[in-house]
N, C-alpha and C positions, 0 to 999 in steps of 0.2 A: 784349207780344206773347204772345198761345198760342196753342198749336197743335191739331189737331183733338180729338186725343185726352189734350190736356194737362191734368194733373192742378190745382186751384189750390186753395190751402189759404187757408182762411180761419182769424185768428191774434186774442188779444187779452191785453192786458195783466191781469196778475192781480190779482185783490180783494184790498185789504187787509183786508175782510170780506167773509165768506160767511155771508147768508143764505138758512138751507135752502129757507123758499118761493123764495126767488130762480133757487135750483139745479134744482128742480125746472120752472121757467116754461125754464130756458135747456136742459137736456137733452133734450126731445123736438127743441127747433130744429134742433139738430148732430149729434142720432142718437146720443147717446151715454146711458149708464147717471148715475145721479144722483152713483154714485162717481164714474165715472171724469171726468163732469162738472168735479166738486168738484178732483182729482187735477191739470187740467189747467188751471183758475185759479188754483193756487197758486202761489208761488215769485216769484222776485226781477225774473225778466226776463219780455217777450212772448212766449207761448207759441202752437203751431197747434193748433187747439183741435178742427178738424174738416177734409175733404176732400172734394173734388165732381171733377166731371168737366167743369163746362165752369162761366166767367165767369158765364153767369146761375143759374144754381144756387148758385153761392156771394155773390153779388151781394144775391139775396134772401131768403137768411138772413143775413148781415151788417145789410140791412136791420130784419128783423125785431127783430136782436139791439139795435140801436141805438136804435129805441123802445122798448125796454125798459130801456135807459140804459145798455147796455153798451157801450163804446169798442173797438169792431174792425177790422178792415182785412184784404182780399183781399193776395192773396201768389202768382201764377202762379210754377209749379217752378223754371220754366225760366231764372226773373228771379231766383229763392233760390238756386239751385243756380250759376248764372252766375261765373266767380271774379273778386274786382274789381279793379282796375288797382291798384297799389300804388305810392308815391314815399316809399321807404324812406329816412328823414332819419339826419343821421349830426349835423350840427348845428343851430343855429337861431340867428336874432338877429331878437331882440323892437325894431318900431317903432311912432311914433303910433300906436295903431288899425289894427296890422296886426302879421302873423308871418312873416318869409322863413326857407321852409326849404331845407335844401341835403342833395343825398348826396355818396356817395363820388365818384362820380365828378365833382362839378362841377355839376351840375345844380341849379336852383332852383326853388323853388316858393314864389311870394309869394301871402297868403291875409289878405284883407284883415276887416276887422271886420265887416261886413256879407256878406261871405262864409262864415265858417263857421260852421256850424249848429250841429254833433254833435260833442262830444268822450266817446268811448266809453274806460272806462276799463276793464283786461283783466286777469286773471290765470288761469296754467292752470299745475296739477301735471304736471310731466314726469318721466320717470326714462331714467335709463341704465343698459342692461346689459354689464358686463364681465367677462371670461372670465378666474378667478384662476387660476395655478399656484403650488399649494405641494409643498415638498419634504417627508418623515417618513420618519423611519428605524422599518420596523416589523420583526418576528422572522423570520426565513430558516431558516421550521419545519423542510423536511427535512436544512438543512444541521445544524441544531440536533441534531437527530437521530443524525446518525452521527457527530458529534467531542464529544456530549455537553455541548458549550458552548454558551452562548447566541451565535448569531450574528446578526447584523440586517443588513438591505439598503436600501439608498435607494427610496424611491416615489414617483411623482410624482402627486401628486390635481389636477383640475379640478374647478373649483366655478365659478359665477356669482355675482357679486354686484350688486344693483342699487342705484343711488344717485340720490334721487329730488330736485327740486329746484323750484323755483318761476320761470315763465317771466313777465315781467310788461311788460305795452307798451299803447300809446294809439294808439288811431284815430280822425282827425279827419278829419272829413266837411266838404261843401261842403253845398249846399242839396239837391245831387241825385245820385245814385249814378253819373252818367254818368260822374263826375270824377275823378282821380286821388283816392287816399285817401289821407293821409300817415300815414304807421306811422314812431313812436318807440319803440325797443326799448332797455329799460332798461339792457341790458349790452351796449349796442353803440352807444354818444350818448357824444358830447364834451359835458361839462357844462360848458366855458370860461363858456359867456355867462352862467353864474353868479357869477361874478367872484369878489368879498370871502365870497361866503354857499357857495362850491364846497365839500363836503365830502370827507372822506375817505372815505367810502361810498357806496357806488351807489346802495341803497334809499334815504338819503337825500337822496342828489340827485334822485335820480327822482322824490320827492316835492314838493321844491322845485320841478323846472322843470312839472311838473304845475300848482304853485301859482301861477307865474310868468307861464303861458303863459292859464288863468283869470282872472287877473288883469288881462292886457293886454287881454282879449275878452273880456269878461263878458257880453256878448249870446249865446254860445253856449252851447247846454246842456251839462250833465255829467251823463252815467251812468255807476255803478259798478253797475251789476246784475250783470257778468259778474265782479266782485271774490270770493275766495273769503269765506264756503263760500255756494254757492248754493242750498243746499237738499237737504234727506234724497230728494229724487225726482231728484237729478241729479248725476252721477260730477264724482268731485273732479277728470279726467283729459279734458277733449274733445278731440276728434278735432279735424284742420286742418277740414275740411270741415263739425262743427259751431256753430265759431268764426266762421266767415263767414256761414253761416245763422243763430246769433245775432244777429249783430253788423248784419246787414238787415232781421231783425225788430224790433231798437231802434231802428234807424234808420226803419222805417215806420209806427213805434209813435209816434215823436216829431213826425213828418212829418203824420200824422193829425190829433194832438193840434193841433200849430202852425196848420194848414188852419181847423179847427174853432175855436179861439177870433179866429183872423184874422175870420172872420165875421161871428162875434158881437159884434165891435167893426165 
């Protein structure tokens, strides 16, 4: 869906090589300088590379770009910016060629092997800030003064301290973004259904049921692009808001991909 005046970006996955005649054929298409060209096919995940104002404008420089051999995909605002339904799992239990997951409250969600597509694998620097109170006894100058003794008196100082931590979870997708998306959050999962292999650690378990749930579905893909560090052009710390725009341009980057070699078979 766009709207009259809606903005649609057109987005592509980055080169694991840049060639400079290459940069210079793609920068005049996207209007862009041959740096900042180069700037914007770098890095781990799919990036928007350029902006139009309406579907055929960006329609036909995606074309252009894709006879040239570049792999892009159109991306309307309003479909990026959109927040997507979430069915936040608390457990799971792995069957044949399928996954049931459950939340807190009871709820389930069975996703069969031919059902899921995308397993998007996440990590984002977070901090917390906290307001310290310490006590110091410091010198009680003018008392000092007049009885010629050192006197001292209680002070209370505030200070902040921030304590910065790593927030780490997996989003697994369906064929199509219309559908619930199942979010596994590393410090918030029962790891039972790992039974004998359960660890004492979270990042270890998190690692396991990652492996486990691969394992069961091997027909779905796996991206760790959004794993740290992502790149010197991109904050150790994203915002909720560029986490989901991420997280849609891997998902339309893979979606492309799959369309395109479906064809060719």
């Amino acid at each position: 869906m766009v709207a009259g005046n809606e903005i649609v970006h057109l987005a592509s996955a980055p080169l694991a090589k840049l060639d400079e005649e290459f940069v210079q054929k793609i920068a005049p298409v996207i209007g862009k300088s041959p740096y900042e060209t180069r700037l914007r096919l770098t890095g781990k995940i799919p990036k928007i590379i350029a902006n139009y104002s309406s579907m055929q404008a960006a329609q036909f420089a995606a074309e252009s770009l894709r006879q040239m051999g570049l792999t892009v995909f159109v991306a309307p605002d309003f479909d990026l910016r959109k927040p997507p339904q979430l069915f936040r799992t608390y457990s799971l239990k792995l069957e044949p060629q399928a996954v049931v997951f459950n939340d807190r409250a009871g709820q389930s969600k069975r996703m069969e092997a031919g059902e899921l597509f995308l397993i998007v694998s996440i990590k984002n620097q977070k901090h917390k800030e906290t307001e310290v109170t310490t006590t110091k006894r410091k010198l009680n100058v003018p008392v000092t003064l007049l009885t010629g003794l050192p006197v001292t008196k209680k002070v209370q100082e505030k200070s902040r301290s921030v304590a910065y931590y790593v927030e780490s979870f997996l989003r697994l997708y369906g064929k199509t973004l219309a559908e619930p998306v199942v979010q596994i959050n590393q410090d918030n999962f029962d790891y039972s259904f790992l039974g004998t292999e359960m660890a004492k650690s979270s990042p270890a378990n998190y690692l396991a049921a990652i492996r486990k749930i691969r394992d069961a579905i091997p027909q779905a893909i796996y991206d760790d692009g959004l794993t740290e560090p992502l790149g010197a052009n991109m904050p150790a710390t994203m915002t909720q808001d560029a986490i989901e725009a991420n997280c849609k341009l891997i998902f339309w980057y893979h979606q492309t991909v799959n369309k395109a070699t479906t064809l060719q078979i």
